[in-house]
VOBA-1610 file (N, C-alpha, C; in pm, whole numbers, padded with zeros to 5 digits, always signed):
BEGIN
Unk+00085-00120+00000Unk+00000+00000+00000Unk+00088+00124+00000Unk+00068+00210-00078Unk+00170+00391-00099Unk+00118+00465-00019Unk+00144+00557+00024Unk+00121+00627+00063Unk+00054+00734-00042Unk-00008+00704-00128Unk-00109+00754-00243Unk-00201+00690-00257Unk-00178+00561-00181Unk-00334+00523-00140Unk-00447+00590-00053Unk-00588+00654-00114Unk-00684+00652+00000Unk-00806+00566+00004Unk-00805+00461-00031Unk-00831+00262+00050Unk-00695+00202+00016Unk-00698+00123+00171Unk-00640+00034+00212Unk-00763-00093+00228Unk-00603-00187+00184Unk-00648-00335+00175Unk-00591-00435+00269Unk-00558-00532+00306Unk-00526-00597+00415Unk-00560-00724+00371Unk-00532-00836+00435Unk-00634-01000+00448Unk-00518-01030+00534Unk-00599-01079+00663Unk-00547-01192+00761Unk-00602-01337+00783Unk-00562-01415+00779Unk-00614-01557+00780Unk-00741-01548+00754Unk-00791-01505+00641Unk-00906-01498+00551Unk-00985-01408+00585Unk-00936-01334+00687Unk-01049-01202+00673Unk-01008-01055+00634Unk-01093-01021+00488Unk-00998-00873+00466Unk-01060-00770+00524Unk-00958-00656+00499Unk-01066-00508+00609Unk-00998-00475+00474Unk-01099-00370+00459Unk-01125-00282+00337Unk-01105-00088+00438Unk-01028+00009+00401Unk-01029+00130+00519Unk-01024+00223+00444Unk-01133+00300+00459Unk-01113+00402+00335Unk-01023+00522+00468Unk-00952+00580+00379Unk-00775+00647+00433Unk-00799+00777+00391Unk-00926+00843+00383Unk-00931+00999+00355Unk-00988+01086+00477Unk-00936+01043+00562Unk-00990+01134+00688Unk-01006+01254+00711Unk-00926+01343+00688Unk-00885+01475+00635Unk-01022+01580+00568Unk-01064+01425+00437Unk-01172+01486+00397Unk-01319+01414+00442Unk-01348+01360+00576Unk-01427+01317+00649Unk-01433+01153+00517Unk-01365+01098+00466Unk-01368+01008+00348Unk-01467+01086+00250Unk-01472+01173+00227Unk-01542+01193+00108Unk-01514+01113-00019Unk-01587+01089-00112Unk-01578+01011-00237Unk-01498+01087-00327Unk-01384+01110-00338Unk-01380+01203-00469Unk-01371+01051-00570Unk-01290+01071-00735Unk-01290+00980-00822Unk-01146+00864-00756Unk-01045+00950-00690Unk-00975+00845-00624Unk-01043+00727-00544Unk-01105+00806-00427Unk-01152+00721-00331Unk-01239+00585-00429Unk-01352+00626-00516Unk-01437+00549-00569Unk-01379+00450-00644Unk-01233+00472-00729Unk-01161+00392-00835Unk-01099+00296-00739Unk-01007+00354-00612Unk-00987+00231-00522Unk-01053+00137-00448Unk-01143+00209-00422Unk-01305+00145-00308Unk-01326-00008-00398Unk-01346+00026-00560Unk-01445-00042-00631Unk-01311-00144-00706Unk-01166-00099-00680Unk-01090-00212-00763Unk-01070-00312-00575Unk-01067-00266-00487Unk-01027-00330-00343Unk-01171-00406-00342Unk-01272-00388-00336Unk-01406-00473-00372Unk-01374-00655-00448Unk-01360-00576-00581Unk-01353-00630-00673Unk-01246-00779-00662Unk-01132-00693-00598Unk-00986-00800-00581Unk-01026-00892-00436Unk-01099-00857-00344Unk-01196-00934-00219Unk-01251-01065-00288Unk-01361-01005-00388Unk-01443-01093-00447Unk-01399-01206-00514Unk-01279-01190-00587Unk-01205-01256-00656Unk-01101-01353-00602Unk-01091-01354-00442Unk-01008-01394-00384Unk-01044-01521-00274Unk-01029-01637-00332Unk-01082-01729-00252Unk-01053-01785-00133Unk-00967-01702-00115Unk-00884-01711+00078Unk-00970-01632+00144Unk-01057-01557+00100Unk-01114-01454+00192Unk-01255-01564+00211Unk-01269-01516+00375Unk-01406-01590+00402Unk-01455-01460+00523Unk-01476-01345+00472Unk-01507-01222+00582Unk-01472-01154+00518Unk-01531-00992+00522Unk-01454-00859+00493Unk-01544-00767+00571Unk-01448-00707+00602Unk-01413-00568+00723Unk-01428-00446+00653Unk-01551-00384+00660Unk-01520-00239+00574Unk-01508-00102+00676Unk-01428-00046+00699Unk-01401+00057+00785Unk-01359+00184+00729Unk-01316+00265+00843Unk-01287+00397+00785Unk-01202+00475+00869Unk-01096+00542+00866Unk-01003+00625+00935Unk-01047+00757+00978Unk-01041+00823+01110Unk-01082+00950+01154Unk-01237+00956+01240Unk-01325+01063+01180Unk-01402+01041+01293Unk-01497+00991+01209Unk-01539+00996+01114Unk-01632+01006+00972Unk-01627+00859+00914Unk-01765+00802+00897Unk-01733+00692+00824Unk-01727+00725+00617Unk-01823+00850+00605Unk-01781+00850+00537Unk-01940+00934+00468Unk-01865+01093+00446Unk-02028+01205+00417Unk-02035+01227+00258Unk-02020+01084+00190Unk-02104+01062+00038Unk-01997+01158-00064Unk-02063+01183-00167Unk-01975+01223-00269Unk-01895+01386-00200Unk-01804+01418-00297Unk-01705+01440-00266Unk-01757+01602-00356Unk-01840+01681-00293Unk-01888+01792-00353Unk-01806+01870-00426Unk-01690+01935-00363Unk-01638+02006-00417Unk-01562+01916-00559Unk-01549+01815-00578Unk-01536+01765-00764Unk-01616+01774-00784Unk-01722+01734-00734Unk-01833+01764-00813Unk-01883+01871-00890Unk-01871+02002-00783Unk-01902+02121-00890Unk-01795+02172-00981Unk-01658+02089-00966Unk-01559+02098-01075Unk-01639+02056-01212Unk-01701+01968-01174Unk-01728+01889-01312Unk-01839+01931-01353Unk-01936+01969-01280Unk-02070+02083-01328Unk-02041+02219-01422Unk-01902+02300-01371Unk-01840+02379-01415Unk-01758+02363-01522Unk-01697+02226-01518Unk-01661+02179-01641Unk-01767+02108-01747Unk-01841+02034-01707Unk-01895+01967-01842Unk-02044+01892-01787Unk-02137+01993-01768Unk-02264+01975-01680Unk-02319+01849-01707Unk-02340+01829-01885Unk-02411+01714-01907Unk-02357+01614-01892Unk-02225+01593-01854Unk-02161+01461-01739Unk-02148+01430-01646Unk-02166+01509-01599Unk-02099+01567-01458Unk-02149+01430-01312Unk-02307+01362-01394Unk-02349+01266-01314Unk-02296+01108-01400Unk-02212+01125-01481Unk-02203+01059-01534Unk-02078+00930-01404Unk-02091+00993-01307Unk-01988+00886-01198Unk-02112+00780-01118Unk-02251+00815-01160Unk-02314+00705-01131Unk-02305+00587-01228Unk-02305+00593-01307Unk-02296+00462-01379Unk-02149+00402-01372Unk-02040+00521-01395Unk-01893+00463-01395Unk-01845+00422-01290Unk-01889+00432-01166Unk-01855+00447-00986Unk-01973+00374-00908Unk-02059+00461-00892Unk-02131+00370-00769Unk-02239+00222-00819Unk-02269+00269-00905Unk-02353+00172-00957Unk-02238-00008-00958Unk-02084+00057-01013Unk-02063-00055-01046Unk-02023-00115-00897Unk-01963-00030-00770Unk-01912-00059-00657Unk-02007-00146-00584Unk-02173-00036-00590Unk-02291-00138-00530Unk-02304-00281-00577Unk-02233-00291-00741Unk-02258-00463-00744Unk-02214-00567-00741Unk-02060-00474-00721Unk-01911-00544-00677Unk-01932-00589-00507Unk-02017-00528-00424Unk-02044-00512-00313Unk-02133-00670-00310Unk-02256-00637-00381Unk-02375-00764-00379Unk-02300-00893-00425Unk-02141-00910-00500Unk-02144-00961-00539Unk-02062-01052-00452Unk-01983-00996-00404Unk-01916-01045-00261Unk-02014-01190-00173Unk-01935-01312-00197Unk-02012-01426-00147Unk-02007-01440+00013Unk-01913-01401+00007Unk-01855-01392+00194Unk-01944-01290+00269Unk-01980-01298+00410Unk-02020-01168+00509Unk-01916-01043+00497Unk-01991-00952+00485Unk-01991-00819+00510Unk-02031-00733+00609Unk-01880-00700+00671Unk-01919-00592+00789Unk-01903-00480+00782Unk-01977-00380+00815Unk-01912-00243+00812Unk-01938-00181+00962Unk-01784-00124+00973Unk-01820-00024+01108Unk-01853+00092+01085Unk-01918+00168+01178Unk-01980+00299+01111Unk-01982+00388+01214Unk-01914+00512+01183Unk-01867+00591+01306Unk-01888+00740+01234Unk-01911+00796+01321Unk-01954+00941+01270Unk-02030+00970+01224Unk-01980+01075+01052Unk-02090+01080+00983Unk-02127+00943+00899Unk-02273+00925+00795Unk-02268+00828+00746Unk-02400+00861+00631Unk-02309+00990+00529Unk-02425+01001+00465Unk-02416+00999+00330Unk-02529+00998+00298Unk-02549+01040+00106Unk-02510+00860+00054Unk-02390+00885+00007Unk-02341+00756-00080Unk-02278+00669+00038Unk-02234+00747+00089Unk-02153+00683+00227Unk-02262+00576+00311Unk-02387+00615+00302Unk-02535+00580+00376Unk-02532+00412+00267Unk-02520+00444+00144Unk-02553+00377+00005Unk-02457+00265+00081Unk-02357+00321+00068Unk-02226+00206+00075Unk-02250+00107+00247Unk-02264+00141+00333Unk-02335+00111+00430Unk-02414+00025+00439Unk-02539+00043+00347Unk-02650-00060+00363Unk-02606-00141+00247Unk-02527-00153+00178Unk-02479-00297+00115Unk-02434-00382+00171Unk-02354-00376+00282Unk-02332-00505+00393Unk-02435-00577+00426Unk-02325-00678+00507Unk-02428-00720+00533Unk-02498-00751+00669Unk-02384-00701+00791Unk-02400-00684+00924Unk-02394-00511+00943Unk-02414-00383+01020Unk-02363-00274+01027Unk-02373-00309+01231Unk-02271-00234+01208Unk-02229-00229+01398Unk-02178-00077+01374Unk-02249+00021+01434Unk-02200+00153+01472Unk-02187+00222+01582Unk-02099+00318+01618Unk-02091+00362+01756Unk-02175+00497+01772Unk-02200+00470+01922Unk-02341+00531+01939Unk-02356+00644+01907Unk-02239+00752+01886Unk-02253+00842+01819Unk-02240+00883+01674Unk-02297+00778+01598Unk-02300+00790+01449Unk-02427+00858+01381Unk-02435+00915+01313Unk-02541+01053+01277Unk-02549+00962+01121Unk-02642+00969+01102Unk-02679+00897+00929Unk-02798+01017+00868Unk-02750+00972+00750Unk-02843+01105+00676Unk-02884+01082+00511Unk-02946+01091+00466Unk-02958+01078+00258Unk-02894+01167+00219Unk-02944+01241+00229Unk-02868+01415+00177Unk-02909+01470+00059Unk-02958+01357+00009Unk-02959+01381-00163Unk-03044+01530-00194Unk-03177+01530-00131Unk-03291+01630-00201Unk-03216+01720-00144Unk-03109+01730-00041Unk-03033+01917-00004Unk-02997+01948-00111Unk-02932+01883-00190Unk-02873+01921-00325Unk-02917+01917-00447Unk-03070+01897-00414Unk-03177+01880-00545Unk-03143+01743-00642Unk-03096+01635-00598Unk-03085+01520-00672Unk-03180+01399-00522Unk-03214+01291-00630Unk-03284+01210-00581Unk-03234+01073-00474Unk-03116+01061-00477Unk-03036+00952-00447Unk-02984+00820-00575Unk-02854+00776-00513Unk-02818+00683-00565Unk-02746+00566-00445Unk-02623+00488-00513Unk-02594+00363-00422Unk-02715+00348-00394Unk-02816+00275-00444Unk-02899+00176-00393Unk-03000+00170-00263Unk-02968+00379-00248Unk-03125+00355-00102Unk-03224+00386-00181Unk-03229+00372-00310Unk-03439+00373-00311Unk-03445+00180-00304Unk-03365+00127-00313Unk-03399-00007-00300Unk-03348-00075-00139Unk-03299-00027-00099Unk-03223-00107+00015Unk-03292-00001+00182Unk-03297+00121+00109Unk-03409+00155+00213Unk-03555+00116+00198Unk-03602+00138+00102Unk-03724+00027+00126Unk-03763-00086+00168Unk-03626-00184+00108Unk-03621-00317+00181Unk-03647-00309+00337Unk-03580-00211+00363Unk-03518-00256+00527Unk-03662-00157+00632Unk-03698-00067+00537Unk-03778-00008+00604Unk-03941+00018+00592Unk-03983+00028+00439Unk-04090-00009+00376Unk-04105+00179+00284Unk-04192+00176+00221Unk-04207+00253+00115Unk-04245+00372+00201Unk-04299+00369+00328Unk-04309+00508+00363Unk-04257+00584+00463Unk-04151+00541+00537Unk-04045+00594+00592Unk-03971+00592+00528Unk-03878+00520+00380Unk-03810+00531+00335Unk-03833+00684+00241Unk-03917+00673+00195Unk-04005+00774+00110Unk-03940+00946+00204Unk-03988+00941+00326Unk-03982+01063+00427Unk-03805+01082+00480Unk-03757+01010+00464Unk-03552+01023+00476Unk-03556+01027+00351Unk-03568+01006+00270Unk-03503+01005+00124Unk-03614+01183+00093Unk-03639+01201+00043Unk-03727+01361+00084Unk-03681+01451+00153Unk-03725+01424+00278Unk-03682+01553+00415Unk-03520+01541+00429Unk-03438+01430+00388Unk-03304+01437+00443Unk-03272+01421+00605Unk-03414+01338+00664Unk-03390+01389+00801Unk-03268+01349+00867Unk-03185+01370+00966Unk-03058+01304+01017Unk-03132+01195+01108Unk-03074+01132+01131Unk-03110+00994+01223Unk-02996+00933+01330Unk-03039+00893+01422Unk-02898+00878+01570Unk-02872+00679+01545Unk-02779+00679+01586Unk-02746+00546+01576Unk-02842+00488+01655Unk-02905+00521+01755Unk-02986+00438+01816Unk-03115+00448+01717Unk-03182+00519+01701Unk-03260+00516+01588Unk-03242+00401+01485Unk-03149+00454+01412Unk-03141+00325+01348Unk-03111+00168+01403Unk-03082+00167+01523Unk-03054+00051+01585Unk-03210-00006+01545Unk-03291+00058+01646Unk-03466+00056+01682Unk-03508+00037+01524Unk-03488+00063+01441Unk-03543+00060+01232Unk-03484-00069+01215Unk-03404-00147+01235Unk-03313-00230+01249Unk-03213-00231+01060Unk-03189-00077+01103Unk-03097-00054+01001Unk-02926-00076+01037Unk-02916-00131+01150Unk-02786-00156+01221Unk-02783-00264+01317Unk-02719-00365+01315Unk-02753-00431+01420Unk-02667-00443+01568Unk-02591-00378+01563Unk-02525-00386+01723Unk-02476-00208+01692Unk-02489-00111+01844Unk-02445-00006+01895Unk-02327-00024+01984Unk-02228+00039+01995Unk-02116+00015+02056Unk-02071+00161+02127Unk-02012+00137+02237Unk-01962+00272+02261Unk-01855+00360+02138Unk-01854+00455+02110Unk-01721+00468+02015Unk-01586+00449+01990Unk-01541+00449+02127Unk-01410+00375+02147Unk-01393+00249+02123Unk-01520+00179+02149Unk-01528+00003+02113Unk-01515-00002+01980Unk-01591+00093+01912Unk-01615+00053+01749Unk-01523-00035+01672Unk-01379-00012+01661Unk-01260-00065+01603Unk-01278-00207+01654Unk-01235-00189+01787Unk-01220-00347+01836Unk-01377-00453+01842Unk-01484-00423+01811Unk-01600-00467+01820Unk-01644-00541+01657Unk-01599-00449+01573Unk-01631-00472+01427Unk-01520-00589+01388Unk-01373-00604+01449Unk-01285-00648+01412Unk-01329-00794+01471Unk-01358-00809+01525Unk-01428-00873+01609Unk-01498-01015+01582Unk-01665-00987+01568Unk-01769-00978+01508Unk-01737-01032+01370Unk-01643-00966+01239Unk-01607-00997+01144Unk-01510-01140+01138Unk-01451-01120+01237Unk-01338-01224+01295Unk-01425-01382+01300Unk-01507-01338+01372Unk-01577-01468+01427Unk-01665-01492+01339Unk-01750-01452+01201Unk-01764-01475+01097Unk-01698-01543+00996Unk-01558-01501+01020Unk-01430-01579+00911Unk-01383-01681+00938Unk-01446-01737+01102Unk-01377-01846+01148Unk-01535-01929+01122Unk-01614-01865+01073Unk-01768-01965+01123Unk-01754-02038+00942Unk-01908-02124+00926Unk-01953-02155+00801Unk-01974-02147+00694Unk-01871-02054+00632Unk-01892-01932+00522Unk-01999-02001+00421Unk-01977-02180+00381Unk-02031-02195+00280Unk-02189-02130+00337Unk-02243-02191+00402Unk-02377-02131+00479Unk-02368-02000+00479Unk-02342-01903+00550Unk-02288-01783+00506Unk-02351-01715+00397Unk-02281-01792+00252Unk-02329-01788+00124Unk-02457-01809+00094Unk-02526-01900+00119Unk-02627-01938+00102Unk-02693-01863+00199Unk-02717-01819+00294Unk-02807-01683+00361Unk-02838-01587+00276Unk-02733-01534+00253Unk-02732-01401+00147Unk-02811-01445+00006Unk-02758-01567-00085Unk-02837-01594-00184Unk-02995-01615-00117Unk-03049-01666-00017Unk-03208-01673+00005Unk-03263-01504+00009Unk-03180-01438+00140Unk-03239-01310+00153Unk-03223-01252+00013Unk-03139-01254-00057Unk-03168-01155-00163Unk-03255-01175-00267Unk-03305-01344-00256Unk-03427-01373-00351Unk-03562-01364-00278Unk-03537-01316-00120Unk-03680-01333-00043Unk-03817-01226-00097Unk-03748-01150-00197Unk-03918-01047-00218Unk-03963-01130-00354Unk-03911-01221-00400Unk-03992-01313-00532Unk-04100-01392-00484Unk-04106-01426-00381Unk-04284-01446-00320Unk-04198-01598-00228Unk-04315-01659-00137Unk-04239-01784-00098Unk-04240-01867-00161Unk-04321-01929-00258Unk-04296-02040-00322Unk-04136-02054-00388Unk-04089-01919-00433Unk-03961-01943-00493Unk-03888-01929-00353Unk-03903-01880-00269Unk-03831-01862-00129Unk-03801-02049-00076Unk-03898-02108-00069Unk-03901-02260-00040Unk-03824-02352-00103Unk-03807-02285-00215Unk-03747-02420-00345Unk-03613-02382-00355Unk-03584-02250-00329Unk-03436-02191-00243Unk-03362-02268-00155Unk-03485-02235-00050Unk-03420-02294+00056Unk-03372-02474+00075Unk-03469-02544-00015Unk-03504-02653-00035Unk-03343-02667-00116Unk-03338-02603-00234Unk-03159-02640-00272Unk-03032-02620-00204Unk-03059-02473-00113Unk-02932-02484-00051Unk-02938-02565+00120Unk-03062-02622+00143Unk-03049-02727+00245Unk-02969-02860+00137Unk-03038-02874+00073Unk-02946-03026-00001Unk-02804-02982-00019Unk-02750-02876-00097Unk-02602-02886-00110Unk-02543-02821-00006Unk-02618-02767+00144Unk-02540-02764+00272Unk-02550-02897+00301Unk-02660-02906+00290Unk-02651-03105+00389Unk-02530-03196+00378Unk-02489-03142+00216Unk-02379-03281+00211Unk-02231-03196+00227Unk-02169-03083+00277Unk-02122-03058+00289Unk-01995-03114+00445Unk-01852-03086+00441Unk-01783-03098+00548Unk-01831-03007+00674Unk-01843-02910+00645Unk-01863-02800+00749Unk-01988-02831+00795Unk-02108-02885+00733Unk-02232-02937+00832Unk-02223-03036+00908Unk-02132-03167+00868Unk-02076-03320+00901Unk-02033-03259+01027Unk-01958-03222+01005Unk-01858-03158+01138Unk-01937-03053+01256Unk-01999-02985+01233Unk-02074-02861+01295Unk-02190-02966+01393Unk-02207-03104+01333Unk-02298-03162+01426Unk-02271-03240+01505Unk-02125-03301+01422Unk-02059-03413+01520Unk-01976-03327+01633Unk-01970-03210+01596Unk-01875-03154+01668Unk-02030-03112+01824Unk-02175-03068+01738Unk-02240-03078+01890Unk-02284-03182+01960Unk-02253-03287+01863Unk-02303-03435+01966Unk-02234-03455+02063Unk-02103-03369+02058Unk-01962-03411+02120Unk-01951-03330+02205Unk-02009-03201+02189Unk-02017-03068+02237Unk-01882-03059+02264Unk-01825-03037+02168Unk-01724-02926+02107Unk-01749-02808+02006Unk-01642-02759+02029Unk-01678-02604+01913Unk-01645-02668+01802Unk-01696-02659+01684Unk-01642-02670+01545Unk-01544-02610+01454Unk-01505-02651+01384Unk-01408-02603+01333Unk-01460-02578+01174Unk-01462-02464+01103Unk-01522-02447+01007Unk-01393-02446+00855Unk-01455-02494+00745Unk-01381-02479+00648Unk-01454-02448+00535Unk-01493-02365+00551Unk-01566-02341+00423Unk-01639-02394+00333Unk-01622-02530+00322Unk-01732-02664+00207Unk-01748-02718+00263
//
């Protein structure tokens, strides 16, 4: 990693942390941040030692969405493009994100808005410290949103609270979102680091193949249940015959801890 990096990459005995390294500018997105974010994604996904990833952030800020001031560079330079970093940037990061087979953690500290919010609810655990402030942001600046909260806030929340944050911009407290169950564990802020590292840790040591197969059901769960059943119905058969289930039971008949390997 250079010191012209702003993400950092890492992998320890299969679990990577992903850190976006722009503190300075609360991580704002400029085109750096987004080109590294989305090739460090990408090289995760691709990497079959990884069974976990850690997405974090340096300073106090997890991270307050695009990176305004390029932005009105590029309004000033060449208006009718200027949004043209949704299709080249977030769009492709959000699917480099979904595409990730392994758990996804993100810690979330500070601010946590606009795209930063986007990037956030693509995990797939969030643990934030209690003083984390979340926000859309989008209609302050007369645009509608992108990264994926007209879909991932609806999911998580339903069409008409999502509807009223995505609109009003209202800010929201980590406990709030705890209570929406847009986050699932609050931590003091000092814990945050060591809590997420954690948490992710003990994910990388668990069942990843299962793991996998969670994420493939939830993400097919709004196609109705009948396809939800016949889901579940395949990835019970190709967990069933797996090492990591063999073991995970003999290991409780025995009541011992298991030891996980991934298949």
């Amino acid at each position: 990693m250079s010191t012209d990096d702003v993400v950092g990459l890492s992998v320890d005995a299969g679990l990577a942390t992903i850190t976006l390294r722009r503190a300075g500018a609360s991580n704002a997105l400029d085109r750096a941040v987004k080109e590294q974010l989305l090739a460090a994604v990408e090289k995760v996904a691709a990497d079959d030692g990884v069974r976990a990833l850690l997405l974090q952030a340096e300073g106090k800020n997890f991270c307050v969405g695009q990176d305004l001031a390029e932005h009105v560079a590029g309004l000033e330079a060449d208006a009718a493009h200027a949004m043209d970093t949704v299709a080249e940037h977030y769009n492709p990061l959000l699917r480099a994100l979904a595409a990730v087979r392994v758990p996804v953690v993100v810690a979330v500290g500070g601010a946590c808005v606009g795209a930063g919010l986007g990037i956030a609810l693509a995990a797939d655990i969030r643990i934030a410290g209690e003083g984390a402030k979340f926000a859309t942001a989008f209609t302050g600046i007369a645009l509608a949103g992108d990264s994926g909260l007209s879909h991932t806030l609806v999911q998580a929340l339903g069409p008409s609270r999502a509807t009223g944050l995505m609109m009003l911009g209202d800010r929201f407290t980590a406990a709030q979102a705890l209570d929406w169950g847009l986050v699932h564990r609050v931590v003091p802020d000092a814990e945050l680091g060591d809590a997420a590292a954690a948490l992710a840790r003990k994910l990388a040591d668990g069942p990843t193949a299962a793991y996998a197969q969670v994420k493939t059901l939830v993400s097919a769960a709004s196609t109705g249940l009948a396809e939800a059943l016949e889901r579940e119905r395949e990835a019970a058969e190709q967990l069933g015959r797996s090492k990591d289930h063999r073991s995970a039971v003999d290991a409780f008949l025995a009541k011992r801890t298991p030891a996980f390997e991934g298949h």
